[in-house]
Biopython code that builds the backbone (N, CA, C, O; Angstrom):
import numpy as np
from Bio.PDB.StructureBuilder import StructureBuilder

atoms = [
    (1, "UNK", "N", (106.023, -47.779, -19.641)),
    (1, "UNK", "CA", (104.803, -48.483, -19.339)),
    (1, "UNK", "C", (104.527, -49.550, -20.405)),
    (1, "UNK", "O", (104.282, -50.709, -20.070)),
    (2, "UNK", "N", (104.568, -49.138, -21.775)),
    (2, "UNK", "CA", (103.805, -50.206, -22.629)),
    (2, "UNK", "C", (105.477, -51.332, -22.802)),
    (2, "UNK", "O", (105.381, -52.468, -23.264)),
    (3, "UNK", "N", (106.685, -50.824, -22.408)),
    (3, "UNK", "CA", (107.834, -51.556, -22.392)),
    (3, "UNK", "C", (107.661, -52.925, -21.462)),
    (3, "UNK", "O", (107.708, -54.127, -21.724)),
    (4, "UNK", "N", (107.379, -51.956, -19.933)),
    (4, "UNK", "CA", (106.848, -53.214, -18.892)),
    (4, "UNK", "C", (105.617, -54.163, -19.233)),
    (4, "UNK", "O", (105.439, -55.299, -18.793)),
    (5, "UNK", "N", (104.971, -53.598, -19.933)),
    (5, "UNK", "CA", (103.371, -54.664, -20.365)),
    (5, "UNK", "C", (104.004, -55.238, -21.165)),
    (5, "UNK", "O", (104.076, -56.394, -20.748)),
    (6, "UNK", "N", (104.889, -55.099, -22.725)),
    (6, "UNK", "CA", (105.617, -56.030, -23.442)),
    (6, "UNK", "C", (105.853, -57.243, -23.022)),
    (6, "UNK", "O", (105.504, -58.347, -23.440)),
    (7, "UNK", "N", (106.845, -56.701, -21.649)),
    (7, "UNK", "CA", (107.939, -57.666, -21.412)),
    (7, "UNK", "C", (107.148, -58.259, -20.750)),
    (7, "UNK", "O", (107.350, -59.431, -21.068)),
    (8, "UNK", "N", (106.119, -58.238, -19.797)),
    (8, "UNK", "CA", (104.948, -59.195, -18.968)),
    (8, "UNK", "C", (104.721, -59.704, -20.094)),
    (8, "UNK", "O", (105.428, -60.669, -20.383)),
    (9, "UNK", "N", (103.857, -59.328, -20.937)),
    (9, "UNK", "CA", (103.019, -60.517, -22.443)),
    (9, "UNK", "C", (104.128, -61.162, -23.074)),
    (9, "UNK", "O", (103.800, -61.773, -24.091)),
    (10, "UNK", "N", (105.377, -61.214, -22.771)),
    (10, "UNK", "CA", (106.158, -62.012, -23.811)),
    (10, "UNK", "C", (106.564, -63.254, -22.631)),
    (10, "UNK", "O", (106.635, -64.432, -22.982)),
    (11, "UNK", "N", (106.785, -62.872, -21.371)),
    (11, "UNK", "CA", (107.448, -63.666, -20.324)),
    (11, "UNK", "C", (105.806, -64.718, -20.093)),
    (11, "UNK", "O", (105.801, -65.882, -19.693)),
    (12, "UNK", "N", (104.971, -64.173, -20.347)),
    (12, "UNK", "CA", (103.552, -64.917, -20.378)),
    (12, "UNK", "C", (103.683, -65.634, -21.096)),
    (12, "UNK", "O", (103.747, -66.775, -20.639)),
    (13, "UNK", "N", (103.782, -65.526, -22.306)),
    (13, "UNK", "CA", (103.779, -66.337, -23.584)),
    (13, "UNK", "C", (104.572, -67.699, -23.869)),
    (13, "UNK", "O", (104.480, -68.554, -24.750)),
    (14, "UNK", "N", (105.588, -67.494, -22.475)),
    (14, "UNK", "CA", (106.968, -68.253, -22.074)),
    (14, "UNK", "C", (108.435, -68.442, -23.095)),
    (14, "UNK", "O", (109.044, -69.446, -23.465)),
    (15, "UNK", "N", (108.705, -66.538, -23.398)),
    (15, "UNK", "CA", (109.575, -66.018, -22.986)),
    (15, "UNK", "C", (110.459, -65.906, -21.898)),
    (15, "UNK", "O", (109.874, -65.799, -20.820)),
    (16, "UNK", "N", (111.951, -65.896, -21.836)),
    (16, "UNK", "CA", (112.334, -65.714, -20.393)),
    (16, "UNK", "C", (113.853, -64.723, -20.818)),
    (16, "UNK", "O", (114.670, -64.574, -21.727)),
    (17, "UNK", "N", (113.498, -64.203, -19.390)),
    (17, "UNK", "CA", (114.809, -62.862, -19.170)),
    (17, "UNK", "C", (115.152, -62.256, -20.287)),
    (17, "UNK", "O", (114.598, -61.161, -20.390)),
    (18, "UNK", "N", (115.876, -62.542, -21.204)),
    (18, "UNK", "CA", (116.422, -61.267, -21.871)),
    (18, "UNK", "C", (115.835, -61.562, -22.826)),
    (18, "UNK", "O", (115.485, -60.498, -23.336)),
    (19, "UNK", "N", (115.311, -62.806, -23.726)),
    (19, "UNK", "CA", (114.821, -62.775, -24.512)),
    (19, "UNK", "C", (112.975, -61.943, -24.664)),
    (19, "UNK", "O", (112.296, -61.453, -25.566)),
    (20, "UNK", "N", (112.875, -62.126, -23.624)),
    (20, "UNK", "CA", (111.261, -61.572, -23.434)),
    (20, "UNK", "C", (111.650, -59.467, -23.211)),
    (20, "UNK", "O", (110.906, -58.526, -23.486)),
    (21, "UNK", "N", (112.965, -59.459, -22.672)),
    (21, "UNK", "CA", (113.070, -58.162, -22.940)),
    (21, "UNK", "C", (113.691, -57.621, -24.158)),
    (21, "UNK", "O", (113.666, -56.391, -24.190)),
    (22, "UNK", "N", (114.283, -58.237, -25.249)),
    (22, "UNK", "CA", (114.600, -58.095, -26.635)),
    (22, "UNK", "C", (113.369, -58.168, -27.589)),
    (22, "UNK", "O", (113.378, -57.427, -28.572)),
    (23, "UNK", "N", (112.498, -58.853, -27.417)),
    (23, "UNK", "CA", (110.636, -58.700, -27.929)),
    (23, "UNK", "C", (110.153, -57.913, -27.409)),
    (23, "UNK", "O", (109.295, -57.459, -28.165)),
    (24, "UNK", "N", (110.157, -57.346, -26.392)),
    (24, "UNK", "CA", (109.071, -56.405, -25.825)),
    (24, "UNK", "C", (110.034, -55.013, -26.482)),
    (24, "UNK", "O", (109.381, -54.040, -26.860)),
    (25, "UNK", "N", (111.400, -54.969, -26.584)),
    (25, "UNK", "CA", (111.883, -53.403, -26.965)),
    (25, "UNK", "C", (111.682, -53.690, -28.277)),
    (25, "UNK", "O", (111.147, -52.736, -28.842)),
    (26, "UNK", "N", (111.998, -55.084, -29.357)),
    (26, "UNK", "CA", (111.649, -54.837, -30.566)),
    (26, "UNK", "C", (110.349, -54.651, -31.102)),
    (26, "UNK", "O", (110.304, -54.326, -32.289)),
    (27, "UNK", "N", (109.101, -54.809, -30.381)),
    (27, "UNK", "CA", (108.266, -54.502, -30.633)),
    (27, "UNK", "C", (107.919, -52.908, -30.556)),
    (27, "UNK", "O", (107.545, -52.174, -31.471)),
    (28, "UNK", "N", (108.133, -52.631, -29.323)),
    (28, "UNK", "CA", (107.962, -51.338, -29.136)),
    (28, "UNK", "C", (108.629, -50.305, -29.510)),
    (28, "UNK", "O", (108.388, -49.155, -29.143)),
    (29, "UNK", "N", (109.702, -50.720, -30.430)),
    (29, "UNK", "CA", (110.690, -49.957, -31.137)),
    (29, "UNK", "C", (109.776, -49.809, -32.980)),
    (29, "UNK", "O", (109.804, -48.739, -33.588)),
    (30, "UNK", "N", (109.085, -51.036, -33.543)),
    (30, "UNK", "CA", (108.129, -51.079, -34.297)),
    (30, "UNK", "C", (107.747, -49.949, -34.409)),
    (30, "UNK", "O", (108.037, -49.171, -35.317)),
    (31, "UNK", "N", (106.880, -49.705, -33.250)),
    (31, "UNK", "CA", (105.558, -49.399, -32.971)),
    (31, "UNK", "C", (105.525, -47.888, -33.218)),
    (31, "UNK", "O", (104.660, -47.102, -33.608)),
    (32, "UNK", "N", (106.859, -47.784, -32.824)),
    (32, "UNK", "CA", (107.624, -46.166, -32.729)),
    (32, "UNK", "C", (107.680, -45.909, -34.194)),
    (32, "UNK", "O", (106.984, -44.950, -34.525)),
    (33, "UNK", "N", (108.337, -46.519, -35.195)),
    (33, "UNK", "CA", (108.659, -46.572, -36.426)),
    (33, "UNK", "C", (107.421, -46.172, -37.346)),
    (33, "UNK", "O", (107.255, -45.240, -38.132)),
    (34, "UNK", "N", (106.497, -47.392, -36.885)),
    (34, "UNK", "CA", (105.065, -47.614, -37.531)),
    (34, "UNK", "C", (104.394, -46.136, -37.348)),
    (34, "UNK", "O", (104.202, -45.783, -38.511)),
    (35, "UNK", "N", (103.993, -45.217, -36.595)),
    (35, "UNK", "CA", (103.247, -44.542, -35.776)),
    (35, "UNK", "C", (104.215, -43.377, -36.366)),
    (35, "UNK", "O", (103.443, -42.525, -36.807)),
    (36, "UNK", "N", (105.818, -42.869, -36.615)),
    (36, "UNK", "CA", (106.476, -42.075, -36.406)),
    (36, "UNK", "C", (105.884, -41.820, -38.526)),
    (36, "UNK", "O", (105.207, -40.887, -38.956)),
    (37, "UNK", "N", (106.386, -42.842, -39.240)),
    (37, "UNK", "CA", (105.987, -42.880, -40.473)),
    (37, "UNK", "C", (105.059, -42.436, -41.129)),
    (37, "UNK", "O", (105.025, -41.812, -42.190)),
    (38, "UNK", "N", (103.717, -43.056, -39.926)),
    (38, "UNK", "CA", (102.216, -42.610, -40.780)),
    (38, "UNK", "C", (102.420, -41.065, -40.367)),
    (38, "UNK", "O", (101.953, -40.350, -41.254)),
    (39, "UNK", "N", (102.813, -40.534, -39.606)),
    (39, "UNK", "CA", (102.955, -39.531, -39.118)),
    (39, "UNK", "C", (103.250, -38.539, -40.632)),
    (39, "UNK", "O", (102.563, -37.863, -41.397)),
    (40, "UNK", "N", (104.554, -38.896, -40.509)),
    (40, "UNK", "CA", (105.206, -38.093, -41.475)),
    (40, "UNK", "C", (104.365, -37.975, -43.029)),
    (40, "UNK", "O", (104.342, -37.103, -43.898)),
    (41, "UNK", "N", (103.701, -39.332, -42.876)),
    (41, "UNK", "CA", (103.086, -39.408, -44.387)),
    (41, "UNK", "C", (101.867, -38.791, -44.469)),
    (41, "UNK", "O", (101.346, -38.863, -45.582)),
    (42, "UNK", "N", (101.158, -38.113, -43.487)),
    (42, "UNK", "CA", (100.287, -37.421, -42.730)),
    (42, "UNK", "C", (100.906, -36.099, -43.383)),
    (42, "UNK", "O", (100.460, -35.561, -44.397)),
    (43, "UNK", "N", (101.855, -35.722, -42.741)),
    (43, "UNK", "CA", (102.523, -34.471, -43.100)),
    (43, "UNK", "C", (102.492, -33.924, -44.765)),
    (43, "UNK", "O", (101.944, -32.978, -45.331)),
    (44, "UNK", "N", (103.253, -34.888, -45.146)),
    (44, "UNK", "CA", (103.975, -34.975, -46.600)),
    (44, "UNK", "C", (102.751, -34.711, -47.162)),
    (44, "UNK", "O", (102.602, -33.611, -47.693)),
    (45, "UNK", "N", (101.467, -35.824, -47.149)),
    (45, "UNK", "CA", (100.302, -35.244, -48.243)),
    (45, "UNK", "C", (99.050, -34.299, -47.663)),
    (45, "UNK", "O", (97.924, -34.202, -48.151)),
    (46, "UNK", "N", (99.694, -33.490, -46.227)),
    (46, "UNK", "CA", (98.687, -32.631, -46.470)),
    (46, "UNK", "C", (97.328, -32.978, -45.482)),
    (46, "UNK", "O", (96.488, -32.137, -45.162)),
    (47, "UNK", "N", (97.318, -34.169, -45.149)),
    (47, "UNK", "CA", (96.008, -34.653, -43.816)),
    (47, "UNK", "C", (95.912, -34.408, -42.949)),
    (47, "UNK", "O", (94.894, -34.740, -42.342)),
    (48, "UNK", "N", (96.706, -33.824, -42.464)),
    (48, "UNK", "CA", (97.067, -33.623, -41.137)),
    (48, "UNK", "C", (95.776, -32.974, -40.539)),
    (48, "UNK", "O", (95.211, -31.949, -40.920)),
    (49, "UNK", "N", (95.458, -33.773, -39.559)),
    (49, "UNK", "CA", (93.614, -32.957, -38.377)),
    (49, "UNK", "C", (93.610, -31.910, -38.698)),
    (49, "UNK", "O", (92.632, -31.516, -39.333)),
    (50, "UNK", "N", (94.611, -31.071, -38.426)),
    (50, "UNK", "CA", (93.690, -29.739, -38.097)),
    (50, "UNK", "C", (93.747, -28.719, -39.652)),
    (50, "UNK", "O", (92.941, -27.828, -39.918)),
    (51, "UNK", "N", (94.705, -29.071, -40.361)),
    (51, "UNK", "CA", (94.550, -28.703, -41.574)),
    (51, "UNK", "C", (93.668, -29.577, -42.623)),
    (51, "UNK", "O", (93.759, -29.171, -43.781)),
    (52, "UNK", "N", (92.875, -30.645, -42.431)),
    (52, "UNK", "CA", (91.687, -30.837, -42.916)),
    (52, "UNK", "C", (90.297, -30.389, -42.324)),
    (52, "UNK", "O", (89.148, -30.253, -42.744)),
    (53, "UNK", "N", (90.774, -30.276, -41.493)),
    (53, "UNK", "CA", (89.441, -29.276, -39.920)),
    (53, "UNK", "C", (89.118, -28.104, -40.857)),
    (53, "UNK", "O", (87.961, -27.765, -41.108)),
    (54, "UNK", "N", (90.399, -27.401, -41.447)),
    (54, "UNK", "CA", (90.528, -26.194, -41.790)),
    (54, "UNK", "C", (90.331, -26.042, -43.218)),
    (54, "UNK", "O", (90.271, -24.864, -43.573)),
    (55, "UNK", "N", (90.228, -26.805, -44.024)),
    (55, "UNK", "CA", (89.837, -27.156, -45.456)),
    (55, "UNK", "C", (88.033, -27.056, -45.406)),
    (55, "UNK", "O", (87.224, -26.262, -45.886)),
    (56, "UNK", "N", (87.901, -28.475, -44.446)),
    (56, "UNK", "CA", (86.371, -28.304, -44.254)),
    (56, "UNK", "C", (85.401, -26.870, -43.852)),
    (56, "UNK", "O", (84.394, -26.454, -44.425)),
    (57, "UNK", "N", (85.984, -26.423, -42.886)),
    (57, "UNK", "CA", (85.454, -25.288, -42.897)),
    (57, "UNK", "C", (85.588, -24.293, -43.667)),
    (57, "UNK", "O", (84.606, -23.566, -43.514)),
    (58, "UNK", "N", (86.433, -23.797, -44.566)),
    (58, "UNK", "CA", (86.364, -23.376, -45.240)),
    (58, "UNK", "C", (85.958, -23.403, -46.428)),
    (58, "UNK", "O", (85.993, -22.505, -47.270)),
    (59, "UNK", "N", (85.497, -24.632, -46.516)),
    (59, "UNK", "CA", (84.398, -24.339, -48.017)),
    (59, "UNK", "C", (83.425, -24.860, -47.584)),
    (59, "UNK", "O", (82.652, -25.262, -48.453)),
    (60, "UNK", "N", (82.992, -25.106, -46.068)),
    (60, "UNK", "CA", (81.273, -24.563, -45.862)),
    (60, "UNK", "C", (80.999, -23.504, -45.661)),
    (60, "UNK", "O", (79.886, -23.093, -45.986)),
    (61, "UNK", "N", (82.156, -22.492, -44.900)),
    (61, "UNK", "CA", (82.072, -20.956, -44.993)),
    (61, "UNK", "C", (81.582, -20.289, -46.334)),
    (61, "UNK", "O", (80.762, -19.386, -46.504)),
    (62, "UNK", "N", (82.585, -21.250, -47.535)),
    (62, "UNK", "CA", (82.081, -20.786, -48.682)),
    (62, "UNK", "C", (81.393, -20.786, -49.324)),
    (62, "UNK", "O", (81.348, -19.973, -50.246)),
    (63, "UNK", "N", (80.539, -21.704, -49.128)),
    (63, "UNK", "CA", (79.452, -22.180, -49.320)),
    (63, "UNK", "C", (78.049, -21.660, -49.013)),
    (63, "UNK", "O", (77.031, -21.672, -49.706)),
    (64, "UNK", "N", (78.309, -21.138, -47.611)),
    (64, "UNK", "CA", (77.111, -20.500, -47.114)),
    (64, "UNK", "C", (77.299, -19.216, -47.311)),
    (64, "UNK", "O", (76.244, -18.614, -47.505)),
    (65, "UNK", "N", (78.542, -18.373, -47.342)),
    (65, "UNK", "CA", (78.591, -16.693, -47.621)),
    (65, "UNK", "C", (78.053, -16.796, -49.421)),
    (65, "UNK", "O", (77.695, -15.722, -49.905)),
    (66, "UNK", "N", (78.013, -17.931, -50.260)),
    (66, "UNK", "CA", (77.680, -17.696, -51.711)),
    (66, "UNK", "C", (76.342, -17.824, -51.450)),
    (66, "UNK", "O", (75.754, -16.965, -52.109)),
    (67, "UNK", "N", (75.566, -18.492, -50.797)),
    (67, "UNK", "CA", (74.377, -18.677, -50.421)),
    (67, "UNK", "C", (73.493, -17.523, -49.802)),
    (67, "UNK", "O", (72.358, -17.198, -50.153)),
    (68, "UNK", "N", (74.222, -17.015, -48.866)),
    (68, "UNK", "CA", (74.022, -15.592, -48.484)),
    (68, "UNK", "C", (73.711, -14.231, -49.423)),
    (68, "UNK", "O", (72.771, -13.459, -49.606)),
    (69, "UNK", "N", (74.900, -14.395, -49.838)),
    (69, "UNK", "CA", (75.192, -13.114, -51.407)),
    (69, "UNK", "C", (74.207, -13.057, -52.376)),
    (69, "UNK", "O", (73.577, -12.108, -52.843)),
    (70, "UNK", "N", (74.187, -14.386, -52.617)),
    (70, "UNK", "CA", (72.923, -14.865, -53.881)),
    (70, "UNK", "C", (71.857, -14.355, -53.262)),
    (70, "UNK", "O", (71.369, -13.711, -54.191)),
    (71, "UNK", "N", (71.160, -14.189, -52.363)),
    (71, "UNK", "CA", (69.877, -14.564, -51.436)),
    (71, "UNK", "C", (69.577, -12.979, -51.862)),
    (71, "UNK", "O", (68.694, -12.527, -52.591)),
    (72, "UNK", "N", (70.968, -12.105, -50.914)),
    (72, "UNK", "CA", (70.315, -10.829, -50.977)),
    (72, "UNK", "C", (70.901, -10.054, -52.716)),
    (72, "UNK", "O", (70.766, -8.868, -53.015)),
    (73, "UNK", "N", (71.250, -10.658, -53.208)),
    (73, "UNK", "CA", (71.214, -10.251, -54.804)),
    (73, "UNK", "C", (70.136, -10.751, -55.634)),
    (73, "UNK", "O", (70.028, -10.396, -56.807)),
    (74, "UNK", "N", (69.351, -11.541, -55.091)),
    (74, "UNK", "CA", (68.124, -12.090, -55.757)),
    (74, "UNK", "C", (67.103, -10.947, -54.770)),
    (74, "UNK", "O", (66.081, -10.475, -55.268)),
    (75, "UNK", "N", (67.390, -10.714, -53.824)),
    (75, "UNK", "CA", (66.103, -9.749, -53.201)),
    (75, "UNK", "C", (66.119, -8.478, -53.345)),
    (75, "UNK", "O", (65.350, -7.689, -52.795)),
    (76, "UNK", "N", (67.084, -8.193, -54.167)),
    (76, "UNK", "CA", (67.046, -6.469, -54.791)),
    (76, "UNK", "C", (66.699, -6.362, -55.956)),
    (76, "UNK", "O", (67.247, -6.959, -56.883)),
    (77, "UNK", "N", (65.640, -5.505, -56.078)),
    (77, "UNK", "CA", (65.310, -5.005, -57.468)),
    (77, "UNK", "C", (65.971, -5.190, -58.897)),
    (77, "UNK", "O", (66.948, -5.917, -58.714)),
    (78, "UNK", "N", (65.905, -4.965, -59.801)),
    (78, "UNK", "CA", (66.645, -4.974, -61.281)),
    (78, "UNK", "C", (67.426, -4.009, -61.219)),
    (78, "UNK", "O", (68.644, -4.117, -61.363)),
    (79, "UNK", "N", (66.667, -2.681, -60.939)),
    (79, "UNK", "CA", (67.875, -1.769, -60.658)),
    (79, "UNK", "C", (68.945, -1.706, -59.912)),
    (79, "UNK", "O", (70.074, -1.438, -60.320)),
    (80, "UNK", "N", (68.507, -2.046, -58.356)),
    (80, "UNK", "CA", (69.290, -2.299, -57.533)),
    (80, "UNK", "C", (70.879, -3.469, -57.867)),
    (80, "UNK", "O", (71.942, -3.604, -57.260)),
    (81, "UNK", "N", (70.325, -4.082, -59.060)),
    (81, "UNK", "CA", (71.267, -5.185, -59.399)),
    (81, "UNK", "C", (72.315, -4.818, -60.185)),
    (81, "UNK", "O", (73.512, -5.068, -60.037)),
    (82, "UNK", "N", (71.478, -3.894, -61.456)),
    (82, "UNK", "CA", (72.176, -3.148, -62.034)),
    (82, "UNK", "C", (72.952, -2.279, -61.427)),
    (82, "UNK", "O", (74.143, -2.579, -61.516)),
    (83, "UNK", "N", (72.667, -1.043, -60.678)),
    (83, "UNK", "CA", (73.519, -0.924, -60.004)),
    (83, "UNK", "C", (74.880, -1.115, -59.474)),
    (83, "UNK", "O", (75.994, -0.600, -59.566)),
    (84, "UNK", "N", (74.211, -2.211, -58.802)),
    (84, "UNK", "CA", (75.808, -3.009, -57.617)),
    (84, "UNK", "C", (76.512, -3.504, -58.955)),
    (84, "UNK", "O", (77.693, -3.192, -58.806)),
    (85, "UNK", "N", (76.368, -4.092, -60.129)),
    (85, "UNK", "CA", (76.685, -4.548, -61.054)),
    (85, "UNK", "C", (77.594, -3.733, -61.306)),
    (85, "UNK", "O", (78.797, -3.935, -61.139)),
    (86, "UNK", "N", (77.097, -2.776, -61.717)),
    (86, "UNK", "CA", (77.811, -1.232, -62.592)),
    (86, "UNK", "C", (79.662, -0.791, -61.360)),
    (86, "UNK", "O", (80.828, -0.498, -61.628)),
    (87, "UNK", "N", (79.003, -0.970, -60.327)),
    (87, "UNK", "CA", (79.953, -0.631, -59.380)),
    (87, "UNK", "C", (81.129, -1.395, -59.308)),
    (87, "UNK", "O", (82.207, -0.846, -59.083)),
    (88, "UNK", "N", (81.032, -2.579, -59.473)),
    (88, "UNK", "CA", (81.567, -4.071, -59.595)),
    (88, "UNK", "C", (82.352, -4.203, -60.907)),
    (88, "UNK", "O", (83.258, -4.964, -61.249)),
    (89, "UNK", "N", (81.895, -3.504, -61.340)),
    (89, "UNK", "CA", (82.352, -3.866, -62.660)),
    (89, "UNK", "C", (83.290, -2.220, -62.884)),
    (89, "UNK", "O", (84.434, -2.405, -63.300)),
    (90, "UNK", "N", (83.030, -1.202, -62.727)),
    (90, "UNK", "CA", (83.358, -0.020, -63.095)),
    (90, "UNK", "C", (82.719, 0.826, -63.943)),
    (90, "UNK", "O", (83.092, 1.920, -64.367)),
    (91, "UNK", "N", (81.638, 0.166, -64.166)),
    (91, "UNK", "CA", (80.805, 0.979, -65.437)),
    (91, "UNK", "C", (79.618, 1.901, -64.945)),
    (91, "UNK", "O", (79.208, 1.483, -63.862)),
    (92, "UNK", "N", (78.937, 3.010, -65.380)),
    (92, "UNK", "CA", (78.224, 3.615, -65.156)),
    (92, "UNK", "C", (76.911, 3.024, -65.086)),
    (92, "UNK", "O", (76.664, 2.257, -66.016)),
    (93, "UNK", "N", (75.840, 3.210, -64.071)),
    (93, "UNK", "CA", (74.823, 2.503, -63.640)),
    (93, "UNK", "C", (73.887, 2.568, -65.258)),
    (93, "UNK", "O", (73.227, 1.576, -65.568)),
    (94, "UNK", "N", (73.913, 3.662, -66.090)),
    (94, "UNK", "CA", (72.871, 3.917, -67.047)),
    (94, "UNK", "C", (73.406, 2.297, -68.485)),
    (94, "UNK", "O", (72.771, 1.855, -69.443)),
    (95, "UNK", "N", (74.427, 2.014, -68.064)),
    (95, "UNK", "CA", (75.170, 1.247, -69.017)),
    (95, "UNK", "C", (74.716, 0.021, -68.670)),
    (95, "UNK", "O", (74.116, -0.768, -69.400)),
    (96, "UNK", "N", (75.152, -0.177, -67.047)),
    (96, "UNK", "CA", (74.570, -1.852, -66.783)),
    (96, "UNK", "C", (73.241, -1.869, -67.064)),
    (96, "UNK", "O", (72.791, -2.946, -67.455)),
    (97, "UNK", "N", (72.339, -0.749, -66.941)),
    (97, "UNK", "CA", (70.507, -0.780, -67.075)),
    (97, "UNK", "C", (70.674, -1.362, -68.241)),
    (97, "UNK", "O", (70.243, -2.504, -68.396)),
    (98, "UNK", "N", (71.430, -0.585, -69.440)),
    (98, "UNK", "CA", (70.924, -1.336, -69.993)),
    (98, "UNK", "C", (71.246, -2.493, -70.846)),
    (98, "UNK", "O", (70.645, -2.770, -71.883)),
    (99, "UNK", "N", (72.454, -3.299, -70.231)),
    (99, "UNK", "CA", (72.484, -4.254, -70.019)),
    (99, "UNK", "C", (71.832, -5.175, -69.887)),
    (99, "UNK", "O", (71.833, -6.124, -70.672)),
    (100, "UNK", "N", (70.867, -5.052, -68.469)),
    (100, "UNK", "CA", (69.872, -5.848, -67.664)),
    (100, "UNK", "C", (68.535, -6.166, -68.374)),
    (100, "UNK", "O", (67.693, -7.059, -68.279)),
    (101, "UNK", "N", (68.692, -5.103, -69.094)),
    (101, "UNK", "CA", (66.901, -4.599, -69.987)),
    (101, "UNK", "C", (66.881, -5.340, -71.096)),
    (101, "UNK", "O", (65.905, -5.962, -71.515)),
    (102, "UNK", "N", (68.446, -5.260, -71.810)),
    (102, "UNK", "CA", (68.576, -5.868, -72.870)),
    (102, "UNK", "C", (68.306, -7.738, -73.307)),
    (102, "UNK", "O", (67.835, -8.417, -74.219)),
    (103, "UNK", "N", (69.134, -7.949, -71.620)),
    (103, "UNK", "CA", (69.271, -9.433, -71.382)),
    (103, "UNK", "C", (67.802, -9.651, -71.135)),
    (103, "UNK", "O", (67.716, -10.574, -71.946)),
    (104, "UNK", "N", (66.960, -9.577, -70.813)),
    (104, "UNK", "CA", (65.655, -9.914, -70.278)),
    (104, "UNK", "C", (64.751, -9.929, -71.429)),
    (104, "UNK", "O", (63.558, -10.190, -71.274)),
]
sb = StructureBuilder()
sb.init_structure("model")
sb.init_model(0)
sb.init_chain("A")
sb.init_seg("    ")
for serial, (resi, resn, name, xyz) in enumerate(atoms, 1):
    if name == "N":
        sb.init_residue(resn, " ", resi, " ")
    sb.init_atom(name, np.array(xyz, "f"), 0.0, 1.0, " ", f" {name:<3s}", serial, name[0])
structure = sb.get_structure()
């Protein structure tokens, strides 16, 4: 298709017979080149749609689950913090207390 439109816009242009079909394939042989390249260079560094699709979402995912976490670690008690702290960490809850008591 875009071979036959070539060779019409070159025979327009007043091109004739083989020469208007040697422009229309060298162009469209270009075009192949041009298009096949960015392609690859697409590849090579990594841009590629759907693996930047997949970048993006994933650090608004991350973004909003830290947002989340924070939210309900700010809405639990001192103890409660201490606590999850102690667990997180491996240490006995009486240790992070007083930790928490200390820092404050």
């Amino acid at each position: 298709m875009a071979g036959a439109l070539g060779y019409a816009a070159f025979q327009a242009l007043g091109l004739e017979g083989f020469s208007a079909g040697i422009a229309a394939e060298a162009l469209l042989v270009l075009v192949v080149v041009v298009w096949t390249s960015s392609y690859l260079f697409r590849v090579i560094t990594g841009r590629m749609t759907y693996m930047q699709q997949r970048r993006n979402y994933r650090a608004e995912y991350d973004a909003l689950t830290d947002q989340q976490l924070q939210a309900r670690f700010d809405a639990m008690t001192p103890e409660e913090q201490a606590a999850l702290l102690a667990s997180v960490s491996g240490e006995k809850p009486e240790e992070s207390q007083d930790k928490v008591s200390s820092d404050s």
